[in-house]
N, C-alpha and C positions, 0 to 999 in steps of 0.2 A: 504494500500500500504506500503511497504515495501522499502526504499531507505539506503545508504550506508549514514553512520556515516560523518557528515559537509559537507553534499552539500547546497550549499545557499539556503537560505528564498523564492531569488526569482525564481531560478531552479524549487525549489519543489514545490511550489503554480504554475506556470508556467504550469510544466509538467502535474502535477494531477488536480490540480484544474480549467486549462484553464484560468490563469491568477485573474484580477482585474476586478471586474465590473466597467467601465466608465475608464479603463485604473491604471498605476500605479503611477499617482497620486493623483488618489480616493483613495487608503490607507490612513485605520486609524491609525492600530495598529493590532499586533497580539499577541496572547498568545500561546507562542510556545508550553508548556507541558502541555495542559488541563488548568482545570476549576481550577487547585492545584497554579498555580504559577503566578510570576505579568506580567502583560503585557506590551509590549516595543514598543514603537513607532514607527512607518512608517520609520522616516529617519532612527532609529536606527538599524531595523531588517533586512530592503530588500536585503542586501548585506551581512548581517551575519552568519557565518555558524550554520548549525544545530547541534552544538557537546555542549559538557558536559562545555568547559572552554569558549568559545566564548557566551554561555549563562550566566552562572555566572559572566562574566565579564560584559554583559549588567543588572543585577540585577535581573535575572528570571531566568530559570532554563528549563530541558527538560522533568522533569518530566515524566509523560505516552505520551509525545512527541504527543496527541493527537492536533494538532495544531488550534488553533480559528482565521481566519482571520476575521476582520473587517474590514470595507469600510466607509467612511465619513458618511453614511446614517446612520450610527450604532449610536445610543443611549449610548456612552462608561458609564455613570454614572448607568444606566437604567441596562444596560450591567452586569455592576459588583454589584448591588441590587441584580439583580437574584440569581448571585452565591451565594452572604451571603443566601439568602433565603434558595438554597440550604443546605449548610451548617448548618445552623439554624437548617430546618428539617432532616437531616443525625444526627445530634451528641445525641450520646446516651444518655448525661445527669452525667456520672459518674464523670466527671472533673468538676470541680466549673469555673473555667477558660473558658471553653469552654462551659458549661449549658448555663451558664447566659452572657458569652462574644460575643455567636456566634450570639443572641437574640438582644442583644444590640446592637451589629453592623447592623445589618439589619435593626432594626428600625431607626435607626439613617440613615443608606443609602437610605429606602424611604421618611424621612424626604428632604433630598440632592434630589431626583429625582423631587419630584416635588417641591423642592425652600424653600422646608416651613425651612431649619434648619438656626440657627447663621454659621457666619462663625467660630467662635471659635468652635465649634462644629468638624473642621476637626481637628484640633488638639487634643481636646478629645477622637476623636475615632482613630487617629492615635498612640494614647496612651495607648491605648485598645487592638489593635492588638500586642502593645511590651506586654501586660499582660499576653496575650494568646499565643501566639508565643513562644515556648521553656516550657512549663508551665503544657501541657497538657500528659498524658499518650499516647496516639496514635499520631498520624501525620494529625488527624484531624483537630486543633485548627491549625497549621502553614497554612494548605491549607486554611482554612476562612479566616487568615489572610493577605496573599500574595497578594492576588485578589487586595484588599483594597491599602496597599502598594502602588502599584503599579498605581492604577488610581491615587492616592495622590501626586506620585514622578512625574509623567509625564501629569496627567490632571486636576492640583488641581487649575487652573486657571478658567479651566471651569465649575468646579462647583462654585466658588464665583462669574465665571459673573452670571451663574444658578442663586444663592441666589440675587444677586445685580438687576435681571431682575425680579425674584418675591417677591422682596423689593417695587421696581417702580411701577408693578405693581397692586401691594395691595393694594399703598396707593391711584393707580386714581381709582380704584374699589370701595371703599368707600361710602356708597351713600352721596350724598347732600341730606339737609331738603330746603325747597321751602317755604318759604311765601306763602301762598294761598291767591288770592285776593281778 
């Protein structure tokens, strides 16, 4: 579909996409320009226009404007693993930056998926995406690294309760030894 330059987030899911499953305050988040850019939050999008400066001013961008809604049901850390995956497997290898950057991110994000990483961990690999961001020959390494950004700037809570819940976790998993009697 085709629509005119800054018509609202929520016009345009509305109109084409029949809204919000469970309504509009099941919004997660959306990622307005494809799998290339970061993603902005429920309050911050539904009323934003879809143009070039009202995205940059929220921290994302329109990119191929291919728009990803998500809904509370959405996995947002799970969400953004996949794309580094993606990413991981697209880069050709010719950048050092992005060979070994796009790799290391993704491992690192399924460590976060399922709990197993430290939390300093998010600041190392927020560290990773300023290495590869600007660094690379093509525009491949800024899209690996945007995804990332972006779950970190708006849902970097939810991945330390992530890590904090399989912290707790692990440790009642544990077995006990028994006296035998």
């Amino acid at each position: 579909v085709e629509e005119a330059m800054s018509i609202p987030f929520r016009e345009l899911i509305e109109t084409h996409c029949g809204g919000i499953r469970g309504g509009w305050d099941n919004l997660l988040a959306v990622i307005p320009g494809g799998a290339s850019v970061p993603l902005v939050p429920a309050e911050q999008i539904i009323d934003a226009p879809m143009d070039f400066d009202a995205l940059r001013d929220l921290k994302s961008g329109l990119g191929t404007a291919a728009v990803i809604v998500m809904d509370k049901s959405t996995d947002v850390v799970k969400a953004i693993a996949r794309l580094s995956y993606f990413y991981k497997h697209e880069s050709c290898g010719q950048c050092t930056p992005c060979r070994e950057g796009t790799g290391w991110m993704w491992r690192v994000m399924e460590r976060l998926v399922r709990g197993e990483a430290q939390k300093r961990e998010i600041d190392m690999l927020l560290d990773v995406t300023k290495q590869i961001e600007g660094h690379t020959i093509c525009a491949l390494g800024d899209a690996a690294a945007w995804p990332i950004q972006g779950l970190m700037r708006h849902f970097r809570g939810e991945v330390e309760r992530r890590i904090d819940e399989f912290s707790r976790n692990a440790h009642r998993a544990e077995p006990v030894m028994v006296a035998a009697e």
